[in-house]
C-alpha positions as CSV (number, residue, x, y, z in Angstrom):
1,X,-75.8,-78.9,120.1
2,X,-72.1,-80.1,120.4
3,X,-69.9,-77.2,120.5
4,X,-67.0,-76.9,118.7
5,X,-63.9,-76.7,120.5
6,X,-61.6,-73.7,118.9
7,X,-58.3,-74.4,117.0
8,X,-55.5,-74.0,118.9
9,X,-52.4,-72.0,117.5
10,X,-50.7,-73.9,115.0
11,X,-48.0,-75.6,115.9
12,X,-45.8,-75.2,112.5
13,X,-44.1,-71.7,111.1
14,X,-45.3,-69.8,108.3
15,X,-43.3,-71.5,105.0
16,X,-42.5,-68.5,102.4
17,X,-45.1,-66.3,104.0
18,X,-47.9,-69.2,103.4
19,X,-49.6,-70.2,106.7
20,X,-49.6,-74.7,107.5
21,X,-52.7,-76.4,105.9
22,X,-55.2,-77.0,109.6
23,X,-56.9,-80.6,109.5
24,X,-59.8,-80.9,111.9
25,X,-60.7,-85.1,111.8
26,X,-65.0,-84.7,111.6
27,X,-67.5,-87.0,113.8
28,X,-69.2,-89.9,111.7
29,X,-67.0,-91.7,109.8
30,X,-65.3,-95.4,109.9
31,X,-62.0,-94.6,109.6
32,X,-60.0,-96.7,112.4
33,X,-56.5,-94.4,111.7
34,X,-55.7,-90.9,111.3
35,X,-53.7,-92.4,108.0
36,X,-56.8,-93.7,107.0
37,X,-58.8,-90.4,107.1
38,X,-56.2,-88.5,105.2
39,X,-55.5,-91.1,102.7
40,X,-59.2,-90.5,102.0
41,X,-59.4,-86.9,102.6
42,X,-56.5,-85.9,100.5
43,X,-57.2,-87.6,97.4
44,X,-55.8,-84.5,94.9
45,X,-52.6,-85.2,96.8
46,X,-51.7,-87.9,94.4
47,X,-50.8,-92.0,95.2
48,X,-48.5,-92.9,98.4
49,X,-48.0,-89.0,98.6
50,X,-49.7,-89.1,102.2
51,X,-48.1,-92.3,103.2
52,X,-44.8,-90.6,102.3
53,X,-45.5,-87.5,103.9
54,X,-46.2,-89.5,107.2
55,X,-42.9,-91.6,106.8
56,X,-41.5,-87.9,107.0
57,X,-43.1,-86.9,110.0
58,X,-44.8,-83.9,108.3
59,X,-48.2,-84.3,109.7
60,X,-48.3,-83.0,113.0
61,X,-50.7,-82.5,115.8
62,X,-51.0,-79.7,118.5
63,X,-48.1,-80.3,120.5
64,X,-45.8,-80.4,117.1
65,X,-45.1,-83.7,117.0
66,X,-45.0,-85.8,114.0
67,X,-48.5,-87.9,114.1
68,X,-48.2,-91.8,114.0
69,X,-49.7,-93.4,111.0
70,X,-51.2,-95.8,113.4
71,X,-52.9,-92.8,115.9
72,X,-56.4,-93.5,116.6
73,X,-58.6,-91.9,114.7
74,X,-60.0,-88.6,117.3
75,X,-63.1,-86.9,116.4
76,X,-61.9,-83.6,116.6
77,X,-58.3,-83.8,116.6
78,X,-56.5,-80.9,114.5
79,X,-53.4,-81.8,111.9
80,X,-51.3,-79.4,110.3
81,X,-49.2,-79.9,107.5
82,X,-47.4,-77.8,104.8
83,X,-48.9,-78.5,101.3
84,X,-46.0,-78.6,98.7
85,X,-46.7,-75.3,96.8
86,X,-47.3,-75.4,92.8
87,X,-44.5,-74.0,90.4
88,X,-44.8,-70.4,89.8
89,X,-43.4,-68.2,87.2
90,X,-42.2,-65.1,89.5
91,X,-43.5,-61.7,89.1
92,X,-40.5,-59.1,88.3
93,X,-42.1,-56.7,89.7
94,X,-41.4,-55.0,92.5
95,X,-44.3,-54.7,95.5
96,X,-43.7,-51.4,97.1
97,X,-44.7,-50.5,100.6
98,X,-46.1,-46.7,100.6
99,X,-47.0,-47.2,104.6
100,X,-46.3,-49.3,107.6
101,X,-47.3,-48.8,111.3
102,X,-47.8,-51.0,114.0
103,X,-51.6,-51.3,112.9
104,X,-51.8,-51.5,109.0
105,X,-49.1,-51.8,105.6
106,X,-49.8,-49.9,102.6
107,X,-48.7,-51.5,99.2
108,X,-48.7,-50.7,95.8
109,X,-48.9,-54.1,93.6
110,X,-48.3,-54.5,90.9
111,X,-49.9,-56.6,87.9
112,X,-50.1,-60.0,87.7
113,X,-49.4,-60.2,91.6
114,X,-52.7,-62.2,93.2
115,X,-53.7,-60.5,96.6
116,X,-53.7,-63.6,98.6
117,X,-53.1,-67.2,97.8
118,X,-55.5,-69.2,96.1
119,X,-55.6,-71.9,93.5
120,X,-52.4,-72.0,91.5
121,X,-50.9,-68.7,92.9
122,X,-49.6,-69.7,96.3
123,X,-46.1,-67.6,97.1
124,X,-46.4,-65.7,94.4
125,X,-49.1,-63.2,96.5
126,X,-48.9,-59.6,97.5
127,X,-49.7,-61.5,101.2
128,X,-47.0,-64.2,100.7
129,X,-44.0,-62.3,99.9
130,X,-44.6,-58.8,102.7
131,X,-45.1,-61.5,105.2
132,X,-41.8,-62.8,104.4
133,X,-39.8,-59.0,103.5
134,X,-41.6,-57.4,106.3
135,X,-41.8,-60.3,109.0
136,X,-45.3,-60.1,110.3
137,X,-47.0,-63.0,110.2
138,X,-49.7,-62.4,111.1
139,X,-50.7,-60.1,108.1
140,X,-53.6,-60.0,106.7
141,X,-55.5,-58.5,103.4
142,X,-58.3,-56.3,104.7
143,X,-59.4,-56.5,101.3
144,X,-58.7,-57.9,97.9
145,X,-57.4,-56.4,94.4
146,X,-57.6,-59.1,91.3
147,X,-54.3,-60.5,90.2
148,X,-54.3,-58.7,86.7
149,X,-54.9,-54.8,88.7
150,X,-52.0,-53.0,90.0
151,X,-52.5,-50.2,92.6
152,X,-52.9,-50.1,96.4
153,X,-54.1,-52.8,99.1
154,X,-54.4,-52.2,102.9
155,X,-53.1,-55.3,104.8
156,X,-53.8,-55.5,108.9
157,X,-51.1,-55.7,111.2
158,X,-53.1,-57.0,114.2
159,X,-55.8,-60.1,114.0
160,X,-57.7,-58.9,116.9
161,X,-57.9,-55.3,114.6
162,X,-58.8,-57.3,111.5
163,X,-62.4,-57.2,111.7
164,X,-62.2,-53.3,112.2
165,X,-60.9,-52.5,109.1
166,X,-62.7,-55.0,107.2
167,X,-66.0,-53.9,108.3
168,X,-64.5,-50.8,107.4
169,X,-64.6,-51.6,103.5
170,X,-67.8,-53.8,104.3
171,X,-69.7,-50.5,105.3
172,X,-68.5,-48.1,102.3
173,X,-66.0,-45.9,104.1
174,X,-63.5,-46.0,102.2
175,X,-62.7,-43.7,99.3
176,X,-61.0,-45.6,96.4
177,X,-60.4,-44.6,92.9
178,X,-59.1,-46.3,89.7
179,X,-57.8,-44.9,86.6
180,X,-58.1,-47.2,83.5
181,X,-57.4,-46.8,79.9
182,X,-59.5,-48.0,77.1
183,X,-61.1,-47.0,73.4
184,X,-62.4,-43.0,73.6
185,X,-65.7,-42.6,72.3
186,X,-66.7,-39.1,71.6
187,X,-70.1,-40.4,71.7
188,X,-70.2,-41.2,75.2
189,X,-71.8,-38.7,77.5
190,X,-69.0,-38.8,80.4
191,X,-69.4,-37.8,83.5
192,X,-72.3,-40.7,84.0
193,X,-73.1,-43.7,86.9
194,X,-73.8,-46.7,86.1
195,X,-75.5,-49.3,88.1
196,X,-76.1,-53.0,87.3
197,X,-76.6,-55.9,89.0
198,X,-73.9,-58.2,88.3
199,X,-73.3,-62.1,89.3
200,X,-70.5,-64.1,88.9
201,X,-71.2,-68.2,88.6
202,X,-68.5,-70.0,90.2
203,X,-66.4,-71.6,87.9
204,X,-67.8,-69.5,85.1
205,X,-64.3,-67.0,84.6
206,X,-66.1,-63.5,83.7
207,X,-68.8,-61.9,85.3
208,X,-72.0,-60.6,84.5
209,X,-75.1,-58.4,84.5
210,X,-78.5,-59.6,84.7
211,X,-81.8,-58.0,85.2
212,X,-83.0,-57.3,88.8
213,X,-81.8,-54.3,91.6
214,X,-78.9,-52.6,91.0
215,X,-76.0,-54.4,93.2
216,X,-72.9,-52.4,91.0
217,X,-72.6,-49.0,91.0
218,X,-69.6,-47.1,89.2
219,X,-69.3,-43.6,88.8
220,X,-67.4,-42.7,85.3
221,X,-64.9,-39.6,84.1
222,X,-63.2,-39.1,81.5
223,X,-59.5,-37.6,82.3
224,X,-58.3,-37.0,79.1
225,X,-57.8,-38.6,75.6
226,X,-55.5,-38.7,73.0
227,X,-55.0,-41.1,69.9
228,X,-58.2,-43.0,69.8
229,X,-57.9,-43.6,73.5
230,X,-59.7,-42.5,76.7
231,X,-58.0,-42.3,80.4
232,X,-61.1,-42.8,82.4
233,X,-61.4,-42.1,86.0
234,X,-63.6,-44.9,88.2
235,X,-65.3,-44.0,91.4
236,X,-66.9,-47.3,92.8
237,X,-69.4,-46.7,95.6
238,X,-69.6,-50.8,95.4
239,X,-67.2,-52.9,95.1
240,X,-68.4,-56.4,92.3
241,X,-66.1,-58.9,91.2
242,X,-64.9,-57.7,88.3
243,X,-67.3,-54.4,88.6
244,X,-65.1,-52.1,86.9
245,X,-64.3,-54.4,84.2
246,X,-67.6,-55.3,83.5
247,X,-69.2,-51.5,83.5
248,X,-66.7,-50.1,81.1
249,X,-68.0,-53.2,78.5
250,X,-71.2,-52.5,78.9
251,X,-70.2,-48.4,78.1
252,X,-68.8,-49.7,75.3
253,X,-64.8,-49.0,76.1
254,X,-63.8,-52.2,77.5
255,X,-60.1,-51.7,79.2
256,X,-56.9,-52.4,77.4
257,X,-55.4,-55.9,78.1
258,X,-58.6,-57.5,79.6
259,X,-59.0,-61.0,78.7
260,X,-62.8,-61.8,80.2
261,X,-64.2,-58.2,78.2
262,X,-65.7,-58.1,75.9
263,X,-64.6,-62.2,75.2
264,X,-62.7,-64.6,77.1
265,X,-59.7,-65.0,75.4
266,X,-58.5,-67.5,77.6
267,X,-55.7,-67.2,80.4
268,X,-52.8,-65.2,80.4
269,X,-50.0,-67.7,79.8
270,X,-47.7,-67.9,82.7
271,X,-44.4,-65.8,82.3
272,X,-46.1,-63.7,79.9
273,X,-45.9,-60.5,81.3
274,X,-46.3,-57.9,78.3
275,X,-49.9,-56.4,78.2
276,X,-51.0,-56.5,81.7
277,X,-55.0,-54.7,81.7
278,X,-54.7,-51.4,82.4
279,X,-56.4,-51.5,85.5
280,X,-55.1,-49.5,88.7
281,X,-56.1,-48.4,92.2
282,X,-54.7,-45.1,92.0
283,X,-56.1,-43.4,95.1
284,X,-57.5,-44.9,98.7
285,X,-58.3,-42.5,101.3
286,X,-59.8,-43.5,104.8
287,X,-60.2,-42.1,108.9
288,X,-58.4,-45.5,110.2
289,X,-61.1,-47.1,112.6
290,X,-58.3,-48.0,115.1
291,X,-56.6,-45.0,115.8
292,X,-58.6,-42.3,114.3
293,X,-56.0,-41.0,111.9
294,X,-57.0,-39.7,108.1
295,X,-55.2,-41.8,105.8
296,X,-55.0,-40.9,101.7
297,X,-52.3,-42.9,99.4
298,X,-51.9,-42.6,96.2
299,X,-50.2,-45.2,93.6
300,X,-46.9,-44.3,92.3
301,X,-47.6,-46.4,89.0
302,X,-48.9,-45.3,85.6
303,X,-50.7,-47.2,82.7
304,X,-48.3,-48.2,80.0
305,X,-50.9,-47.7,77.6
306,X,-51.6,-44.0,78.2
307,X,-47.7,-43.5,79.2
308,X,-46.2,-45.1,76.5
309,X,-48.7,-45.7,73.8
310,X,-45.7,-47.2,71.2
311,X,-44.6,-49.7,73.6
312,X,-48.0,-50.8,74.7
313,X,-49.0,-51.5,70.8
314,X,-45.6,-53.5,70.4
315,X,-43.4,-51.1,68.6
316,X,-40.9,-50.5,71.3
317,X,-39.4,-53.2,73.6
């Protein structure tokens, strides 16, 4: 079995908080160039776009030098390169930072924010932007928040400590609750658990639940109501894609603003900012698994819909 040699560091700087795109060329293949492998590899990069970028000396290898066109191709050789990001529509809002020590940053994001990059949201992460304010690097989301629920994210400090706190989440040690707001039903017999098994299809945009063992399971309050609507309290002891979304549908109160439950509605349109789902990690307590100390946060945001019923439905501005 041929092992794999690791990468080494890479040799380019962080751009906007977003780390350089790693090439490793692969064995097998007839490609005589390094041009040749990317012109193939990188097909979504659009006509003469990798010819150009070579002509600019923006493919590099691990000494930082800009790779010639004509370069042999090396089974095993490692390219970086910084892929142009997509246009983004910025997110006014502001990404707060409840905590930071030389171990872990606490933030409090806000809506519409993604965690990390992926697809079309790129600098406009929680992850992109506190690498940037902050300066570290080497951040990294110990776990994950979707881009349409505000409330509090732990980021790592240290790669080397990653894997603590991850495995931390991993192994249900971590106390988080959410507060949401949706339809009250008086009918509803709150406090209850619910547990589902739920799967989500990739490329298929909302989750679901299916018959077999229970992989979801949500513990449900009601903290008040007022007006037709409920402020539910959400106590996952697992943690779904899309859990808490999908368990308050199948209650029957799906959550203000969602566009997956009870339909797809179809995507938020960028720069539209005005009903964000009301959604939020409001609490995350934790013994830190690095230093030993007992950790609780608590959001400083509140649920338009609940705070300011008026302006949620469009009356005020």
């Amino acid at each position: 079995m041929r092992r794999r040699t690791p990468p080494p560091p890479a040799p380019l700087p962080q751009r906007h908080g977003v780390d350089p795109v790693r090439v490793r060329l692969p064995h097998g293949g007839a490609w005589a160039t390094v041009r040749e492998h990317l012109v193939a590899r990188l097909t979504g990069a659009g006509p003469g776009t990798v010819e150009a970028m070579f002509d600019a000396g923006l493919f590099v290898g691990a000494d930082g030098r800009p790779v010639d066109p004509e370069a042999p191709y090396r089974p095993g050789m490692f390219v970086w390169f910084h892929r142009e990001p997509p246009a983004e529509v910025p997110v006014p809002f502001p990404l707060e930072v409840l905590h930071r020590d030389e171990h872990i940053v606490v933030a409090d994001k806000p809506h519409f924010l993604a965690t990390t990059p992926r697809g079309s949201h790129v600098t406009q992460t929680a992850l992109a932007r506190l690498r940037d304010e902050l300066g570290v690097p080497a951040l990294t989301a110990a776990h994950r928040l979707d881009r349409l629920t505000a409330g509090l994210v732990l980021f790592t400090v240290r790669p080397e400590e990653r894997g603590a706190y991850q495995t931390m989440f991993r192994d249900r040690r971590v106390r988080k609750e959410y507060e949401a707001v949706a339809p009250y039903d008086p009918a509803l017999d709150l406090p209850c658990t619910v547990r589902s098994r739920i799967v989500k299809e990739r490329g298929v945009q909302a989750a679901r639940e299916v018959e077999g063992e229970p992989n979801a399971v949500t513990r449900v309050e009601l903290a008040g109501h007022r007006d037709g609507l409920g402020r539910y309290r959400l106590l996952p002891e697992t943690g779904q894609t899309h859990q808490l979304r999908v368990h308050l549908n199948a209650l029957g109160v799906p959550i203000l603003g969602d566009p997956l439950y009870p339909e797809v509605t179809g995507p938020v349109p960028p720069g539209d900012f005005r009903r964000p789902l009301q959604l939020l990690a409001r609490r995350l307590k934790f013994t830190d698994p690095v230093t030993g100390a007992r950790h609780a946060f608590v959001s400083g945001q509140t649920l338009r819909a609940w705070s300011c019923p008026a302006g949620w439905a469009g009356q005020e501005p």
